[in-house]
Rosetta silent file (secondary structure, phi, psi, omega in degrees, C-alpha in Angstrom):
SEQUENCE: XXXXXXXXXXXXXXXXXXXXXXXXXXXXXXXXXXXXXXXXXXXXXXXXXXXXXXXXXXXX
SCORE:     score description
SCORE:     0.000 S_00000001
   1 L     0.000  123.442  156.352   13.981    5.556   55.977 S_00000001
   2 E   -95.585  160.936  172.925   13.142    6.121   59.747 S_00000001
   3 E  -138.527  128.268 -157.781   13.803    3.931   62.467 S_00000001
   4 L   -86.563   72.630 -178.643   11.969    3.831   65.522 S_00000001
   5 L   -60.769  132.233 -162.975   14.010    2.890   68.989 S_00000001
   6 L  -131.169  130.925 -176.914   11.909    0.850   71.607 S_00000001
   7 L   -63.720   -2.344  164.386   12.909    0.557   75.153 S_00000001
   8 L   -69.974  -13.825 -168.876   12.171   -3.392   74.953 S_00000001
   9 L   102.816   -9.673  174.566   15.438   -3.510   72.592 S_00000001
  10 L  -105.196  153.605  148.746   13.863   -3.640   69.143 S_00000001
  11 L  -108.259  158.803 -176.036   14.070   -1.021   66.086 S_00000001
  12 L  -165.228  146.425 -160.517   11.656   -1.110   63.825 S_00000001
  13 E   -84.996  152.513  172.561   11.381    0.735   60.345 S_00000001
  14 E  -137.364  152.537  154.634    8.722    3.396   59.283 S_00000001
  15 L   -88.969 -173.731 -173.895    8.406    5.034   55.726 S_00000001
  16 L   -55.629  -45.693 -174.791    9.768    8.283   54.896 S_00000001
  17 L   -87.732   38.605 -172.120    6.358    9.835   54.202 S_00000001
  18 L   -95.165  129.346 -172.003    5.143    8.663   57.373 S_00000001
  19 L  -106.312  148.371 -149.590    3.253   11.657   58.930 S_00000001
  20 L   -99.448  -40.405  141.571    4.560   12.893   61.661 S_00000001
  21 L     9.357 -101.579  176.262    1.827   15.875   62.187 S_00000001
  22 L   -26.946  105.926 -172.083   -0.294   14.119   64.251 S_00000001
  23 L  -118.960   20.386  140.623   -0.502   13.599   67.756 S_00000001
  24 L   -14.392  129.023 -176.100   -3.776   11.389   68.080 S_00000001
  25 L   -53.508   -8.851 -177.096   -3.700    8.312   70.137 S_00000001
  26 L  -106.684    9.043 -178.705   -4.120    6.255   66.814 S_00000001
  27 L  -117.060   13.687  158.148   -1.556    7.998   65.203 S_00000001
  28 L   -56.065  121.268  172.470    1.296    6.532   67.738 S_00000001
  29 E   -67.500  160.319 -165.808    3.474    4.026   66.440 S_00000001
  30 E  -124.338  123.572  164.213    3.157    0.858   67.954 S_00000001
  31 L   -61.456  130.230 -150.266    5.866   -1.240   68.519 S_00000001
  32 L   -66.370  -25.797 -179.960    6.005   -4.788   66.305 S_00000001
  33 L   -88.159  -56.854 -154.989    7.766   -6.607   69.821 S_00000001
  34 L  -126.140    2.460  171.135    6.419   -5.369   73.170 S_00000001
  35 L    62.004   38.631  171.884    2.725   -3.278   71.623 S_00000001
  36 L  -114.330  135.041 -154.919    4.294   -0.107   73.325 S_00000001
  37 E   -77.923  147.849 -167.592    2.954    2.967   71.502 S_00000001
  38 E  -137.961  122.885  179.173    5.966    5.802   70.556 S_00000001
  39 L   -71.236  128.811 -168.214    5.027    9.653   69.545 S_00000001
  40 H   -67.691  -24.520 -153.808    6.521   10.132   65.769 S_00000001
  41 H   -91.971   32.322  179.017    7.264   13.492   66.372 S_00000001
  42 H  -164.024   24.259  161.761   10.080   12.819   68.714 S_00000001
  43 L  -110.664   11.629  177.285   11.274    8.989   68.303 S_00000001
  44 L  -115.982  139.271 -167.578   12.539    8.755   64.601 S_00000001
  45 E  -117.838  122.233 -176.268   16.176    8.646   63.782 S_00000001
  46 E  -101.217  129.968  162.494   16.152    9.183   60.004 S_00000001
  47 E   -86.029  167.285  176.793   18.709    7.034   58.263 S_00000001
  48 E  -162.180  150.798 -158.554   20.900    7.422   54.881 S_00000001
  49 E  -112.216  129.927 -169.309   22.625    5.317   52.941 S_00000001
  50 L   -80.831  136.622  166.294   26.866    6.848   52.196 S_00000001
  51 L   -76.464   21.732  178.761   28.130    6.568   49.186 S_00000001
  52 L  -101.014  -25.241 -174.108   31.318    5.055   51.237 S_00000001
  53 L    84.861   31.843  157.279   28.800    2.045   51.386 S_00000001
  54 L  -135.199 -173.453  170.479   27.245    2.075   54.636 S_00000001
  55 E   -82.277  166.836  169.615   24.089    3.388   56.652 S_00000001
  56 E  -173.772  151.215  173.833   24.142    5.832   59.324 S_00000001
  57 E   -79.258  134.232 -104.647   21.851    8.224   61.341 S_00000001
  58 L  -140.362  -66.904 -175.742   21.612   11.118   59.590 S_00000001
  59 L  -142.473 -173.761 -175.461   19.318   12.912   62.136 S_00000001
  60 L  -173.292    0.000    0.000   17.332   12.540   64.962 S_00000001
């Protein structure tokens, strides 16, 4: 899972297989709160789930 940090204060989820390739103006993510557009290839913090039994960022 990635997750997408928005300077309005929301995260918001992507999937894994989201492609990140692209840097077309339609291929920006768009934030779900404030409509402000984010380039994948240098906004996604990929999370993973520990087998200590929590989440964490992974990468970035």
């Amino acid at each position: 899972m990635f997750l997408v940090p928005c300077s309005c204060g929301a995260t918001f989820a992507v999937a894994e297989n989201y492609d990140r390739q692209g840097t077309a103006w339609s291929r920006y993510l768009i934030c779900p709160s404030c409509g402000k557009r984010h380039d994948p290839k240098n906004r996604l913090l990929q999370m993973g789930y520990h087998h200590e039994g929590y989440w964490q960022v992974d990468e970035c």
